[in-house]
C-alpha positions as CSV (number, residue, x, y, z in Angstrom):
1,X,-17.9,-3.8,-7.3
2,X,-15.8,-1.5,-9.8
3,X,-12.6,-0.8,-11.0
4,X,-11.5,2.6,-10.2
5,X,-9.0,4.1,-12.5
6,X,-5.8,4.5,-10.9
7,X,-4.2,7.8,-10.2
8,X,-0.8,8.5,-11.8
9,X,1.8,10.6,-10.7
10,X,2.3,13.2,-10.7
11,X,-1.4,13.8,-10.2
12,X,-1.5,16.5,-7.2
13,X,-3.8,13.9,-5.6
14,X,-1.1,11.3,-4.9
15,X,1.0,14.5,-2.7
16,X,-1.8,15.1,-0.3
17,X,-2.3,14.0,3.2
18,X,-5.6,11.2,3.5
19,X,-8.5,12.4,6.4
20,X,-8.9,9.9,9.2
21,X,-12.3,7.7,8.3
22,X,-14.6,8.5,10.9
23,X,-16.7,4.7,11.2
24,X,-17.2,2.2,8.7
25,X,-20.3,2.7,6.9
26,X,-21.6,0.8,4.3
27,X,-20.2,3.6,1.5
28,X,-16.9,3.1,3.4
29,X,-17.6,-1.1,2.8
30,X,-18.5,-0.4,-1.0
31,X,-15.3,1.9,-1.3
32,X,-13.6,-1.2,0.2
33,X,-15.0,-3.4,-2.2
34,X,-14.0,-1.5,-5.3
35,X,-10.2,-0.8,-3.6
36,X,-10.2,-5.0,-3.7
37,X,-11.2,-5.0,-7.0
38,X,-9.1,-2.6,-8.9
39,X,-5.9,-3.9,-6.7
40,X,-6.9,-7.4,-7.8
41,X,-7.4,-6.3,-11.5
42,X,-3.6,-4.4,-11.8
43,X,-0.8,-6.8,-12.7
44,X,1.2,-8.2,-9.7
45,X,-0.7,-6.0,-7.3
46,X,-0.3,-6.6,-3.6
47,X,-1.2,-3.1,-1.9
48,X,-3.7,-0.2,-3.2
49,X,-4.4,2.8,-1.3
50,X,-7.5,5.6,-1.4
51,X,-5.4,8.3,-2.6
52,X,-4.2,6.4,-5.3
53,X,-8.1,6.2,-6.7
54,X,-8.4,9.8,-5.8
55,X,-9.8,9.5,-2.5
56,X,-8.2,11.4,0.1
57,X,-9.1,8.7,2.9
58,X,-7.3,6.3,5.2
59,X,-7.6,3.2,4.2
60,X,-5.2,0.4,2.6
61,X,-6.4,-2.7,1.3
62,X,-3.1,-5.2,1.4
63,X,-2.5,-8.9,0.2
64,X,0.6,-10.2,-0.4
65,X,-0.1,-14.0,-0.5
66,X,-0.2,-14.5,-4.1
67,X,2.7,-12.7,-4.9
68,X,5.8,-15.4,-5.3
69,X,7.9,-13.2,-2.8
70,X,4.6,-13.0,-0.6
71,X,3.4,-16.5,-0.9
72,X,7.1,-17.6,0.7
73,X,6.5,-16.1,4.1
74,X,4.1,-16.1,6.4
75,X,1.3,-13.2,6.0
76,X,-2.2,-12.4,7.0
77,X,-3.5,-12.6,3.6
78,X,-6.0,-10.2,2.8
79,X,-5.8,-7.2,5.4
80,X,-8.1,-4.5,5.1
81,X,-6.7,-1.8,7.2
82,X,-9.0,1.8,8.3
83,X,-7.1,4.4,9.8
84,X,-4.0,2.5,10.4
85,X,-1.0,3.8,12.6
86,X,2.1,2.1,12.3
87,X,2.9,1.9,16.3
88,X,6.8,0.5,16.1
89,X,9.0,-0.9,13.5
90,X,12.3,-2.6,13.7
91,X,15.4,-3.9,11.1
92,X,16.6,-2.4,7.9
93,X,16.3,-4.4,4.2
94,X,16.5,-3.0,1.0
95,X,13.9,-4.1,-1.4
96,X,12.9,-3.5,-5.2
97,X,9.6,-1.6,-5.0
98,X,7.1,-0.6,-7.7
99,X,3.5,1.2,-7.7
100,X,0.7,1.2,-9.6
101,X,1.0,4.6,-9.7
102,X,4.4,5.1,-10.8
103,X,3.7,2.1,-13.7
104,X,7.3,2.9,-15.5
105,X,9.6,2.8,-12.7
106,X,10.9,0.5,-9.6
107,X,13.3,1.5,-7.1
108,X,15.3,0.1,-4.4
109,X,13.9,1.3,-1.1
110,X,15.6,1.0,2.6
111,X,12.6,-0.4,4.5
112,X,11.7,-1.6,8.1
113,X,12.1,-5.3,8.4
114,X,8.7,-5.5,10.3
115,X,6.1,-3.1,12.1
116,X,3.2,-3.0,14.4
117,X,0.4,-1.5,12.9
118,X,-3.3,-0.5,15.0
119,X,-6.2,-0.5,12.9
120,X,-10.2,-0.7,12.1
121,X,-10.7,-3.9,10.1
122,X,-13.4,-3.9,7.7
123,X,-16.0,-4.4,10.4
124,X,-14.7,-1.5,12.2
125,X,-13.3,-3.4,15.1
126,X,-9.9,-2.8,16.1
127,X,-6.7,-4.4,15.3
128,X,-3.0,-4.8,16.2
129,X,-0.9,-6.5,13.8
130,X,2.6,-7.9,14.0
131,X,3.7,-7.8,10.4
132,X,7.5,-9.4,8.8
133,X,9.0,-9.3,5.3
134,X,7.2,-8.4,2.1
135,X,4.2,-8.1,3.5
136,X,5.3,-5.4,6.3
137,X,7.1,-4.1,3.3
138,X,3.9,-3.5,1.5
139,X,2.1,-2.0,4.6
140,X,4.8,0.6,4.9
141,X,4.4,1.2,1.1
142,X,0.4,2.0,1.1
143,X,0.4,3.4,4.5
144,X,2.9,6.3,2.9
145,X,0.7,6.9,0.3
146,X,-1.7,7.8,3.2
147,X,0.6,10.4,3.7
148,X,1.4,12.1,0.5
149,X,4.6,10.1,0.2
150,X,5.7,7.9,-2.9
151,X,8.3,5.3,-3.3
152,X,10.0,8.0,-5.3
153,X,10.4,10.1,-2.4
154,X,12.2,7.1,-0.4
155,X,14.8,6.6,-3.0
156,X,18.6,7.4,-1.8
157,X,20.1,7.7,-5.4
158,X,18.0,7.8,-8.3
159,X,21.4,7.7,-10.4
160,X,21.6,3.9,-9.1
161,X,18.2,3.0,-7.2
162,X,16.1,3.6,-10.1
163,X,15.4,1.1,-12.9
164,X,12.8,1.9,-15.9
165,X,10.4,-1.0,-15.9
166,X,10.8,-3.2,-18.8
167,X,7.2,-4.4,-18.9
168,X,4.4,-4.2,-16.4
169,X,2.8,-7.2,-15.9
């Protein structure tokens, strides 16, 4: 396993729209092991996706149980999810968001309260996941970057939903 080094924006990379995986291989399982990694090596990480290594793929790698706002509420833990498709989402919160890939900024973000999400696990067998709170929080977040789309882009009023970070850690 490696750590990849993380994309920042506003690499072109991070803008771009991730291809579907076609199976999961045993490249697609290494790839998987080094997304774990590098999301477990970055301070207070809870949610890495390909793009944001530089691989235009679709696949999120997600685990909020660790995190004090994570470890709170019930979650899956670790959830490795392949081509995932957020099938219906309900409720409206507003939460503080950052990104590894935006290190110097958090934001408050408007998002869904929970989702449904259908997806290839690790194994490539299928899933359907009922996710609530942070952790559907943090699924919404890496399954945009999936799509090209940042936190940044979510953000009602940067005038007074954007904070500088004081420290990463």
């Amino acid at each position: 396993m490696a750590v990849l080094p993380i994309r920042v924006f506003p690499d072109p990379v991070l803008k771009e729209r991730a291809a579907p995986v076609e199976g999961v291989t045993a490249e697609v399982s290494a790839f998987i092991d080094d997304l774990l990694e590098t999301m477990r090596d970055s301070p207070g990480g809870v949610g890495i996706a390909a793009p944001q290594v530089g691989v235009l793929s679709r696949i999120i790698v997600v685990d909020v149980s660790a995190h004090r706002r994570g470890s709170q509420e019930e979650n899956h833990g670790l959830l490795v999810l392949v081509n995932p498709e957020i099938l219906a989402m309900g409720g409206k919160q507003v939460v503080r968001e950052g990104c590894m890939s935006i290190p110097d900024y958090t934001a408050n973000v408007q998002r869904a309260q929970w989702v449904l999400v259908d997806a290839l696990d690790r194994d490539g067998n299928r899933r359907i996941i009922e996710s609530t709170g942070f952790e559907a929080v943090a699924i919404q977040h890496e399954a945009d970057h999936l799509d090209g789309i940042l936190f940044l882009d979510r953000v009602m009023s940067v005038k007074k939903d954007l904070f500088r970070r004081k420290t990463y850690r």
